[in-house]
C-alpha positions as CSV (number, residue, x, y, z in Angstrom):
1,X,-48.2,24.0,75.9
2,X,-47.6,28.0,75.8
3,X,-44.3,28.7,77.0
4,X,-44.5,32.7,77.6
5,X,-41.4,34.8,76.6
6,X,-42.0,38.3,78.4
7,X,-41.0,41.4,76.3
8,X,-37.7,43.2,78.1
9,X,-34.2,44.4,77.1
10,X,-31.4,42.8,78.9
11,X,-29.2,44.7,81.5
12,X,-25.9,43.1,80.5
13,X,-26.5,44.0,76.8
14,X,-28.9,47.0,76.5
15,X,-30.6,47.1,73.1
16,X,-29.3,44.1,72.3
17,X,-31.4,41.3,73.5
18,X,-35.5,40.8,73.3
19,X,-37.6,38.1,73.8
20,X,-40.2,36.2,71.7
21,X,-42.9,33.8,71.9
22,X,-41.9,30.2,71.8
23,X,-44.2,27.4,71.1
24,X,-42.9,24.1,73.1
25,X,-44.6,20.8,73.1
26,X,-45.0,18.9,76.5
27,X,-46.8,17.8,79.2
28,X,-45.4,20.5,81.7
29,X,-43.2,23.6,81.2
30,X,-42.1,26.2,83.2
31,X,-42.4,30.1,82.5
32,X,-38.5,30.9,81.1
33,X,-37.5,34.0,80.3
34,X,-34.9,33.6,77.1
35,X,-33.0,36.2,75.2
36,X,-33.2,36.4,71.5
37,X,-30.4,38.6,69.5
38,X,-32.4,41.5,68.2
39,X,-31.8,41.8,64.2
40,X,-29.2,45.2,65.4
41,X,-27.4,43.0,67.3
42,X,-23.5,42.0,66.6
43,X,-23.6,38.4,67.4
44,X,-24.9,37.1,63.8
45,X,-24.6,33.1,65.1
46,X,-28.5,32.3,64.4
47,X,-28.5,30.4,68.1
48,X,-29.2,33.2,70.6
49,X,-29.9,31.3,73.7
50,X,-28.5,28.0,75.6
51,X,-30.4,25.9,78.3
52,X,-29.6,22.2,79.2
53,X,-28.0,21.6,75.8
54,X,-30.6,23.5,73.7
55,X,-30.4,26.5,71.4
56,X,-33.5,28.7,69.6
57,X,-33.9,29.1,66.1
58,X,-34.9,32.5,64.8
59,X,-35.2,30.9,61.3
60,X,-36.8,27.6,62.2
61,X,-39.2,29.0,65.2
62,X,-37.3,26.1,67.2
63,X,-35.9,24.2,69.7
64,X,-33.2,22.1,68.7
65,X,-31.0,19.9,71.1
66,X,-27.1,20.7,70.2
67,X,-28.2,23.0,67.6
68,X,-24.7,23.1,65.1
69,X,-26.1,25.2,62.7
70,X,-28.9,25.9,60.2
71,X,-28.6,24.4,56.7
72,X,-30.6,26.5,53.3
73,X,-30.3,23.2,51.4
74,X,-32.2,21.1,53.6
75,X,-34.4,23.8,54.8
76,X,-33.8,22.6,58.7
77,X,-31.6,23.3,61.6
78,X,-29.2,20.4,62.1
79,X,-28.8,19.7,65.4
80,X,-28.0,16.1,67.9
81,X,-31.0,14.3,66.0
82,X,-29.7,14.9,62.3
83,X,-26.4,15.0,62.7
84,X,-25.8,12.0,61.4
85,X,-27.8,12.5,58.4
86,X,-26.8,15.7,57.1
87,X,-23.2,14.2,57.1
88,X,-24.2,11.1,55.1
89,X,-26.2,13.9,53.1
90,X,-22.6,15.4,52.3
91,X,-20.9,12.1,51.8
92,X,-23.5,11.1,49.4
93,X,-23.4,14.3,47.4
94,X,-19.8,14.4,47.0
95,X,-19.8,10.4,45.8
96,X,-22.1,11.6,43.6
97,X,-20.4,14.6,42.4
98,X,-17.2,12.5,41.7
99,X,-19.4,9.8,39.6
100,X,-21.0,12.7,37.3
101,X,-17.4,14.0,36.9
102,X,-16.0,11.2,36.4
103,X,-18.5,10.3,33.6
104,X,-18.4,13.6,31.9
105,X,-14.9,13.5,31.3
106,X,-15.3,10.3,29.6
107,X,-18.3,11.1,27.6
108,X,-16.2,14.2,26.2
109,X,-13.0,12.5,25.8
110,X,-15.3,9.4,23.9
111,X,-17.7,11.4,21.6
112,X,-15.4,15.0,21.1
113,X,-11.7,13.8,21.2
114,X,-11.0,15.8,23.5
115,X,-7.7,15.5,25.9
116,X,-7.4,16.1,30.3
117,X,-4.4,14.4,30.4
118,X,-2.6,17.8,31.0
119,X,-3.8,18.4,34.8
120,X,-3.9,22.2,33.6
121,X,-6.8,21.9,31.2
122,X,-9.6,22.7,33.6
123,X,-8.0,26.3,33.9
124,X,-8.7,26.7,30.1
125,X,-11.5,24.2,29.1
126,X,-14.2,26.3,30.4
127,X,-12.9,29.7,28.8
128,X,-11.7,28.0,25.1
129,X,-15.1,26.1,24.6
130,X,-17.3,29.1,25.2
131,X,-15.1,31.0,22.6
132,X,-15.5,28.0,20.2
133,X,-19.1,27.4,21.0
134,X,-19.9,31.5,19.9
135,X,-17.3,30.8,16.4
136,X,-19.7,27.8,15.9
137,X,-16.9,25.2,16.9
138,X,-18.9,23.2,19.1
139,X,-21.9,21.9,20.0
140,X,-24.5,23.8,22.6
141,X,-24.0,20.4,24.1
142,X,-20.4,20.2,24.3
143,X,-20.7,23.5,25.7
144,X,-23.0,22.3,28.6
145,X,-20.9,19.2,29.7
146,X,-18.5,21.0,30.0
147,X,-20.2,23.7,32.1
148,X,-21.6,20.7,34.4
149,X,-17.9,19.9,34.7
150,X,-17.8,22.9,36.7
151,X,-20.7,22.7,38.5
152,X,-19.9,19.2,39.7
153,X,-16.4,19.6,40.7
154,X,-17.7,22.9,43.2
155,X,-20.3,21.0,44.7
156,X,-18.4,18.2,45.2
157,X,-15.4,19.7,47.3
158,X,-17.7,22.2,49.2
159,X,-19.5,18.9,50.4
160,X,-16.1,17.0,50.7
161,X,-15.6,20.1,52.8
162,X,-18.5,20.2,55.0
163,X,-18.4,16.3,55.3
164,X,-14.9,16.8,57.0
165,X,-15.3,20.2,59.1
166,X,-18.4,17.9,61.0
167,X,-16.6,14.3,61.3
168,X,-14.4,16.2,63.4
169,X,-16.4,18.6,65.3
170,X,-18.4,15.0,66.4
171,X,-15.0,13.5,66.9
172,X,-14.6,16.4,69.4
173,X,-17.8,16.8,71.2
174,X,-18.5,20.2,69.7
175,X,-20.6,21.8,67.7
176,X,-20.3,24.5,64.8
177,X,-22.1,26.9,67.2
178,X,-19.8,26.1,70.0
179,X,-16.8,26.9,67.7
180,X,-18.0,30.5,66.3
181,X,-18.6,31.3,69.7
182,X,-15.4,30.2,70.8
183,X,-16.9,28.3,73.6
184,X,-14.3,25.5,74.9
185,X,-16.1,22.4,75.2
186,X,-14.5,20.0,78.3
187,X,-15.2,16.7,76.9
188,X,-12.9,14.0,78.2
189,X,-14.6,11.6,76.0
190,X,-11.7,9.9,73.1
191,X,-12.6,10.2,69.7
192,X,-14.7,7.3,69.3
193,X,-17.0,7.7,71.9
194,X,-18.2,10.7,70.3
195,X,-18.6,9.1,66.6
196,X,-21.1,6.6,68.7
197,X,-22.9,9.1,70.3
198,X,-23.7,10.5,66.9
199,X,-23.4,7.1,64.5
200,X,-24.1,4.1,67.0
201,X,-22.1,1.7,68.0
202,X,-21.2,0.5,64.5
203,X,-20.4,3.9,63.6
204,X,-18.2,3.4,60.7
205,X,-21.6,1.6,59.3
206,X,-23.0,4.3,60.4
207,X,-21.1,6.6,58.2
208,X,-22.6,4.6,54.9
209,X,-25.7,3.3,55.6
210,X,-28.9,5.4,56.4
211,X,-30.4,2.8,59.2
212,X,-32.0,4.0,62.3
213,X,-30.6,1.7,65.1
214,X,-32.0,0.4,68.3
215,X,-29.8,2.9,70.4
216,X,-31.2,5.8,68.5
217,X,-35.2,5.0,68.7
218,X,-34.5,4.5,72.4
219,X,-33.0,7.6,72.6
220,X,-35.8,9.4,70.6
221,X,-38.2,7.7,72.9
222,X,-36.3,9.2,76.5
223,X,-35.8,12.8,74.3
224,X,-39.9,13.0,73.7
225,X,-40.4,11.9,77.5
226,X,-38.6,14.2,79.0
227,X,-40.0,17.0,76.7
């Protein structure tokens, strides 16, 4: 079904709201008019309209149901569906960022002799092998450990760092779209009601294991009917 989006400019805002086209999948839907942020337009949060609970995507051509944000890695808006995933996504990649770390350290300090007992020698390691690596020193390979070294420690703590900044928006019942907006969200809900909205009831299992549950196909099932 064709939802039509008439072409306007808002009174509250003027030049700063148009509308678009949106292509919605149902059995019924009614004709809406909804505002979408013209590129000129100061707000630069990528979700330009909310109704019952939903918010557009410019990027994704969307409709996503408590829209948080939209992610370049995953190519996807993350939203009340894949939530849950996108954090595991984050856990997973920092695990596996500590792993590689924790490896390459070892395979240096096994094969090159090389020292990280002083907690200082990641300022320096980084700057002192490129130096020896151009005198002939070291190895092209030494070289690109150690540059991994790098690379692995940044991704880690970014996603260490989103994994954290969501757990707690789900702990409170908000969303990342909610928060740059600096909308107040009144949820009355404690902590853990939230992580089982998001994770099931098991939601500390939740947290680990990438398993669709019962409560979530039925609640896929009730989303697509009422869509």
């Amino acid at each position: 079904t064709l939802l039509p989006i008439f072409n306007g400019v808002s009174d509250s805002s003027r030049g700063c709201f148009s509308f678009l086209d949106v292509q919605c999948t149902g059995e019924s839907a009614n004709e809406t008019v909804i505002p979408v942020c013209s590129p000129h337009c100061s707000d630069k949060v990528d979700a330009h309209y909310l109704l019952n609970g939903r918010h557009f995507c410019k990027l994704c051509k969307k409709v996503i149901l408590k829209r948080d944000h939209h992610c370049f890695f995953t190519g996807n808006c993350i939203g009340n569906r894949n939530m849950r995933y996108f954090i595991m996504f984050c856990i997973y990649t920092s695990c596996i960022c500590l792993y590689s770390l924790v490896l390459g350290v070892a395979f240096l300090t096994v094969e090159y002799s090389m020292s990280f007992e002083n907690p200082l020698t990641f300022l320096t390691l980084l700057p002192l092998s490129t130096g020896y690596f151009f005198m002939g020193t070291i190895s092209g390979l030494q070289l690109f450990v150690v540059l991994m070294l790098y690379v692995w420690l940044g991704i880690g703590l970014v996603s260490a760092g989103f994994c954290c900044q969501q757990v707690l928006l789900v702990a409170r019942g908000q969303t990342w779209c909610q928060l740059q907006r600096g909308q107040l969200v009144e949820n009355h809900s404690p902590w853990r009601a939230n992580l089982k909205d998001v994770f099931g009831t098991r939601w500390i299992l939740g947290l680990i294991l990438p398993v669709q549950t019962a409560e979530m196909c039925s609640e896929d099932t009730d989303a697509h009917k009422q869509d």
